[in-house]
C-alpha positions as CSV (number, residue, x, y, z in Angstrom):
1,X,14.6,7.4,4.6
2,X,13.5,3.8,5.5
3,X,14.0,2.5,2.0
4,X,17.8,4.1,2.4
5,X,18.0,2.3,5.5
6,X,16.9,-1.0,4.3
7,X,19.3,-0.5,1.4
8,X,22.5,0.2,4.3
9,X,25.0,-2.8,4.7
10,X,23.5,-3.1,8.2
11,X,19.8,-4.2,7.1
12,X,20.3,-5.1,3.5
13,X,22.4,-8.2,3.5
14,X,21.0,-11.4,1.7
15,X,17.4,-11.5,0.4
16,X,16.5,-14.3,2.8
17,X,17.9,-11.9,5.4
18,X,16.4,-9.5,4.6
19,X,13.1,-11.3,4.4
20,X,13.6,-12.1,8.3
21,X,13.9,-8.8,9.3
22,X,10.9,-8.0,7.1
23,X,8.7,-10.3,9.3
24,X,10.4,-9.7,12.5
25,X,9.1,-6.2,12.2
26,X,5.8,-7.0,10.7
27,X,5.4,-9.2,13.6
28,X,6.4,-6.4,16.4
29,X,3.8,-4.5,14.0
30,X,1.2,-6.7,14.5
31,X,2.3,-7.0,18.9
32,X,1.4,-3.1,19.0
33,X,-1.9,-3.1,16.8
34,X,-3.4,-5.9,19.3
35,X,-2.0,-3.3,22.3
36,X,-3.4,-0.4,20.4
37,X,-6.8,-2.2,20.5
38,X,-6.6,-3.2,24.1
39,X,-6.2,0.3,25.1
40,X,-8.9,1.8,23.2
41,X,-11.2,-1.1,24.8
42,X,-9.6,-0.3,28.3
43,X,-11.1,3.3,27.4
44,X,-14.4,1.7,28.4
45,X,-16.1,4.5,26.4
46,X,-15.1,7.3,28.9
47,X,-13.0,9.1,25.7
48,X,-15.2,10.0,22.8
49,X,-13.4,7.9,19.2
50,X,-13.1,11.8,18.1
51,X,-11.0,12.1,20.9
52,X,-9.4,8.9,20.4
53,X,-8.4,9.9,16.8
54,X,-6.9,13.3,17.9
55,X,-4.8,12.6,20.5
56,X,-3.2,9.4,18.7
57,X,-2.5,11.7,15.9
58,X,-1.2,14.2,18.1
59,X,1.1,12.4,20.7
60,X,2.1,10.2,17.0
61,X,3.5,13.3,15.4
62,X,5.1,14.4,18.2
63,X,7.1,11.2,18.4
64,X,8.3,11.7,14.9
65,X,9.0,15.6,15.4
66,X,12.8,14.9,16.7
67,X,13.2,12.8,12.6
68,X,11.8,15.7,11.0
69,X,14.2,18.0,13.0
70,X,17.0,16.0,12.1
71,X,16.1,14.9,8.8
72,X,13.8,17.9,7.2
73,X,14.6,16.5,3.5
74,X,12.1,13.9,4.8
75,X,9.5,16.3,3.8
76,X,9.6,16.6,0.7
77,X,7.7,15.0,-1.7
78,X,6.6,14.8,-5.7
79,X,2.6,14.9,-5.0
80,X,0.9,17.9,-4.2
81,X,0.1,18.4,-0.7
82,X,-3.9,18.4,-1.0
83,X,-2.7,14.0,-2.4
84,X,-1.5,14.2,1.3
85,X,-4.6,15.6,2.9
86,X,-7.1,13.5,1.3
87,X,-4.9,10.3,2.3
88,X,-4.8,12.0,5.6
89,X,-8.7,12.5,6.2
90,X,-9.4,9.0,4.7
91,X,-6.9,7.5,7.6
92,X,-8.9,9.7,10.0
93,X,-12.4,8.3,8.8
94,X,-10.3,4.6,9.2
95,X,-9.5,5.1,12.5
96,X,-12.2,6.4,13.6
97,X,-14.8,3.6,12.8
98,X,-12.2,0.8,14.1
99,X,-12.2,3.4,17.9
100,X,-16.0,3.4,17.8
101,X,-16.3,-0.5,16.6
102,X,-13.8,-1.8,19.7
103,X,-15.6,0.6,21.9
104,X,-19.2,-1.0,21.2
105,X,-17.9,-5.0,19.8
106,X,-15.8,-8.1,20.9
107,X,-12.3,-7.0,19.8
108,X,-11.5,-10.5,18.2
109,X,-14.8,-10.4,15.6
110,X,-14.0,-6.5,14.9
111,X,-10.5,-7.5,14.3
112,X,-11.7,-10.3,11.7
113,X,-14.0,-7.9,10.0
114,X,-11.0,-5.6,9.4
115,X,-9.0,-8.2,7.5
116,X,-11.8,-7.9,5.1
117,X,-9.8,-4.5,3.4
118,X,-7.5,-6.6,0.8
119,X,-10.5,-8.1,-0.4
120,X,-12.3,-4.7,-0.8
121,X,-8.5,-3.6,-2.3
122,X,-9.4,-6.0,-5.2
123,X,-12.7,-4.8,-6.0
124,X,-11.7,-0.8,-6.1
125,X,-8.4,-2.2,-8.2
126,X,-11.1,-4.0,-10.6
127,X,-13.5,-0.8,-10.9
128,X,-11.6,1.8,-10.4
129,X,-8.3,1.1,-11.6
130,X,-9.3,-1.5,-14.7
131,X,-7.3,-4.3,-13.8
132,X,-8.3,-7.6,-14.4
133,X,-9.9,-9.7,-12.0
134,X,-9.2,-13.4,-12.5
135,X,-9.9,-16.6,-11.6
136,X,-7.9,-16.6,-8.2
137,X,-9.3,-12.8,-7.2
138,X,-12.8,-13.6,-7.7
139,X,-12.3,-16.8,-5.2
140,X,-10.3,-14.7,-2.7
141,X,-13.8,-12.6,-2.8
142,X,-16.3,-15.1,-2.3
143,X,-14.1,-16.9,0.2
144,X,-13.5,-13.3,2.2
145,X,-17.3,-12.9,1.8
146,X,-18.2,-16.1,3.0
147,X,-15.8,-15.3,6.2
148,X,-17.4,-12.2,6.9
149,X,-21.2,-13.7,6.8
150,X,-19.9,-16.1,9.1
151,X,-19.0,-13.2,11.7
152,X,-21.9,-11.1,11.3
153,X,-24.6,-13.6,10.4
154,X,-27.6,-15.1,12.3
155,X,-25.1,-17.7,14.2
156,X,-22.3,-14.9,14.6
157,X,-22.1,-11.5,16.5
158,X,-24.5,-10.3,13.7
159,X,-24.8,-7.5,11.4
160,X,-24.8,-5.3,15.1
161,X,-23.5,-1.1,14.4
162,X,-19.9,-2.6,15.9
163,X,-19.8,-4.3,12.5
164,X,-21.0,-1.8,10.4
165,X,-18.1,0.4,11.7
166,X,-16.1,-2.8,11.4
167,X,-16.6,-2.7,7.5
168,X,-16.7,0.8,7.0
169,X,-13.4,0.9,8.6
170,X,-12.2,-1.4,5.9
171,X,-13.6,0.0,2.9
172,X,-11.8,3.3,3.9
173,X,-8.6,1.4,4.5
174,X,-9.2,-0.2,1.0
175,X,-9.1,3.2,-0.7
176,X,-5.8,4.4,1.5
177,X,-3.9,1.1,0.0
178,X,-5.6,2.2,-3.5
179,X,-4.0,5.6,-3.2
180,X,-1.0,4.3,-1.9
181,X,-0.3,2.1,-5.0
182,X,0.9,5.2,-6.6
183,X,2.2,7.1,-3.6
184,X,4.5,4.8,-2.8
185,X,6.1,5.1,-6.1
186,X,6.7,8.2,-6.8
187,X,7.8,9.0,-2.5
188,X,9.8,7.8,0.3
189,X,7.8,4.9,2.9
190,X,9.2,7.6,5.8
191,X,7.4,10.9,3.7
192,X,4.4,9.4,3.0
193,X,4.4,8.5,6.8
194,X,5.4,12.0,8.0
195,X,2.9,13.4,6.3
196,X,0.2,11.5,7.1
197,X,0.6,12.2,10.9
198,X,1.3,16.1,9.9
199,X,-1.8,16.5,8.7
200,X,-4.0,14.4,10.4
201,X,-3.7,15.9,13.6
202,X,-5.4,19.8,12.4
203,X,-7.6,17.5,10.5
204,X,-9.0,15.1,13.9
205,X,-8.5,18.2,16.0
206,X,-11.5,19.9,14.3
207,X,-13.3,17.0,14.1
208,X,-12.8,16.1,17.9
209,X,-13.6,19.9,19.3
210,X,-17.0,19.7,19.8
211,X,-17.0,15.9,21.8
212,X,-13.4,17.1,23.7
213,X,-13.5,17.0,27.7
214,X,-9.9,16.4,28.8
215,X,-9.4,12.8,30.1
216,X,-8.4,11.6,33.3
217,X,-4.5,11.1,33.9
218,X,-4.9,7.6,33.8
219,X,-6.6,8.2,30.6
220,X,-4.4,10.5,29.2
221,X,-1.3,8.4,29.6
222,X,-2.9,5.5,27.7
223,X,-3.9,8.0,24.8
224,X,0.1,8.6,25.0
225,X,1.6,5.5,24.8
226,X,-1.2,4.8,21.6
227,X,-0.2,7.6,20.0
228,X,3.8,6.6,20.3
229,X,3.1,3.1,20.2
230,X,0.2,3.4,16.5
231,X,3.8,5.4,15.0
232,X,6.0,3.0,16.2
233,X,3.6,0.1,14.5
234,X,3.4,2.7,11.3
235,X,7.1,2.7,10.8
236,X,7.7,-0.5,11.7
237,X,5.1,-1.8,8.9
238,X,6.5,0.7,6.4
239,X,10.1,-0.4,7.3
240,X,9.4,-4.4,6.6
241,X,7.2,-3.6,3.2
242,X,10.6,-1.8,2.4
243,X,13.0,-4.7,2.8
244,X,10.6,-7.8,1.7
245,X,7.7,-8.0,-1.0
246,X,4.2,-7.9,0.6
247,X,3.4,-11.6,-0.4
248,X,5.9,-12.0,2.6
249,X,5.2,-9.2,4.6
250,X,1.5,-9.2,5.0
251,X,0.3,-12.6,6.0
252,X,2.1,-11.9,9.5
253,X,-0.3,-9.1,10.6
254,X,-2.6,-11.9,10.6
255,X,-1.3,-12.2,14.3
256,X,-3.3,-9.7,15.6
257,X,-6.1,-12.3,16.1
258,X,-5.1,-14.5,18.0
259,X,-3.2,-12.0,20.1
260,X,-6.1,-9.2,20.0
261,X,-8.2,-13.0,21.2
262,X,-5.5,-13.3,23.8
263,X,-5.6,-10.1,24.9
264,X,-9.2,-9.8,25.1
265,X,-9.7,-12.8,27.1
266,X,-6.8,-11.8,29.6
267,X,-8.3,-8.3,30.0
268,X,-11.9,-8.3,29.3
269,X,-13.2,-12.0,29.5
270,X,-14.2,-12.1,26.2
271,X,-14.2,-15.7,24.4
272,X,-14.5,-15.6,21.1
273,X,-17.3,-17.8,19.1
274,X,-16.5,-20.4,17.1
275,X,-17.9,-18.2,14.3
276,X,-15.5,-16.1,14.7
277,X,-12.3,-18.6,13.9
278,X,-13.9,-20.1,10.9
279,X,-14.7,-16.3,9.9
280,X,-11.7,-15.2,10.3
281,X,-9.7,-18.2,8.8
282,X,-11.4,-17.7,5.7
283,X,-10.7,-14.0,5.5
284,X,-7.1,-14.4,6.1
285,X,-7.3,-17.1,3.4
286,X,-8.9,-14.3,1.1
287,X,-6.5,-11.9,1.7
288,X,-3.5,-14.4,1.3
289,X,-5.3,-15.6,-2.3
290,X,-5.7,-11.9,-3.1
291,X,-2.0,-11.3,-2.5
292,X,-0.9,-14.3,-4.3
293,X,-3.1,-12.8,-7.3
294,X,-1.5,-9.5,-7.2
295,X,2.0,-10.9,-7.1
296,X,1.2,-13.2,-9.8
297,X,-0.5,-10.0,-11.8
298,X,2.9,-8.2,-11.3
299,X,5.0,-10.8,-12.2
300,X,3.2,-10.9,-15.8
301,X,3.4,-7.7,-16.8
């Protein structure tokens, strides 16, 4: 359904206009994953990540209940739905590890760390999928690498379990955008997205039922507005991939650092260390050589 969109007289248009759109959205995208971090910071710790996970999956579905009401072709889909489940529990696992790393580390060097995902993208594409590394992918390694020592080593936040959930988180995220290489072609952005809400929520209510104590009202209406505001970001993302290629479409969530560093100084007097830019310079670089490689991959076949 968002590809149809995209492809309407109202959002089509030009390529270049297209393109603006594209990063207009990715940009809002990025706005709501800095809030989405802010909130589960503001948490303070008082709401198990379990918890977290749940009620972000479940207050997410809900706000996508009235499409699949209106629109119930929306779920259906070439891939069995077990594809769907495992894609699903992976997301969980994702989200999970960035609740508990912005929980327990400065939000800026967790949101660094996570950029580090396209880099692991290249190495599961390499191993797993046989495609050729290259020149320019084995730099956008050693440079992402290099930015992620930087964070986590002796003169950085160091290798503390914040990180470790940092890196974990984008290792699982790696293997989503793995599965997703093939997803994505074979079913609609707006499916896949349906689907992945659907069945998360069963999936991070089991997981959440032992650690659940029901929050506070204050704390249940920021659980809310994350769970409306993480679908909001997921269709916003899915829309702008759909109307410009990722070369364009993914260097804007780089964003998110200086806003989540924004944010986290306005709200929680964190500064972030010098480290941490350089770090995370050199993993945006890595991911924007990574993407260049992959476009350039495409382009020669």
């Amino acid at each position: 359904m968002i590809r149809r969109i995209a492809n309407t007289g109202g959002l089509g248009g030009p390529a270049s206009g297209s393109a603006v759109l594209a990063v207009a959205f990715a940009a809002a995208g990025a706005c709501l994953s800095a809030v989405d971090a802010a909130i589960v910071r503001s948490l303070n710790g008082a709401v198990h990540p379990f918890t977290i996970a749940f009620t972000r999956a479940f207050f997410g579905a809900l706000a996508i209940l009235p499409l699949v009401i209106a629109h119930p072709a929306v779920l259906r889909t070439s891939f069995p739905i077990r594809q769907h489940a495992l894609r699903a529990a992976l997301k969980l696992v994702a989200l999970i590890a960035f609740f508990a790393a912005f929980v327990r580390g400065p939000l800026t060097d967790v949101t660094a760390i996570a950029f580090t995902s396209p880099i692991f993208v290249v190495l599961g594409a390499a191993f797993m999928l046989g495609e050729r590394m290259g020149v320019m992918r084995i730099a956008a390694i050693g440079v992402g690498f290099a930015g992620a020592l930087l964070i986590v080593g002796p003169t950085g936040a160091g290798l503390t379990l914040a990180m470790g959930f940092a890196l974990l988180g984008a290792v699982v995220q790696a293997a989503i955008q793995l599965m997703l290489k093939s997803m994505s072609s074979g079913d609609d952005t707006s499916t896949l997205v349906v689907w992945n809400l659907l069945l998360t929520v069963p999936m991070a209510a089991l997981v959440a039922a032992p650690f659940f104590t029901l929050p506070s009202g204050h704390d249940l209406a920021l659980l809310a507005l994350q769970g409306v505001l993480g679908a909001l970001c997921m269709a916003l993302m899915t829309h702008a991939f759909s109307l410009a290629d990722a070369s364009i479409v993914a260097p804007v969530d780089f964003l998110r650092l200086p806003l989540v560093a924004l944010l986290g100084y306005a709200l929680f007097d964190e500064s972030p260390r010098s480290m941490t830019w350089a770090g995370g310079a050199l993993i945006c670089a890595a991911a924007l050589m990574a993407s260049r490689a992959s476009r350039r991959a495409r382009g020669g076949e």
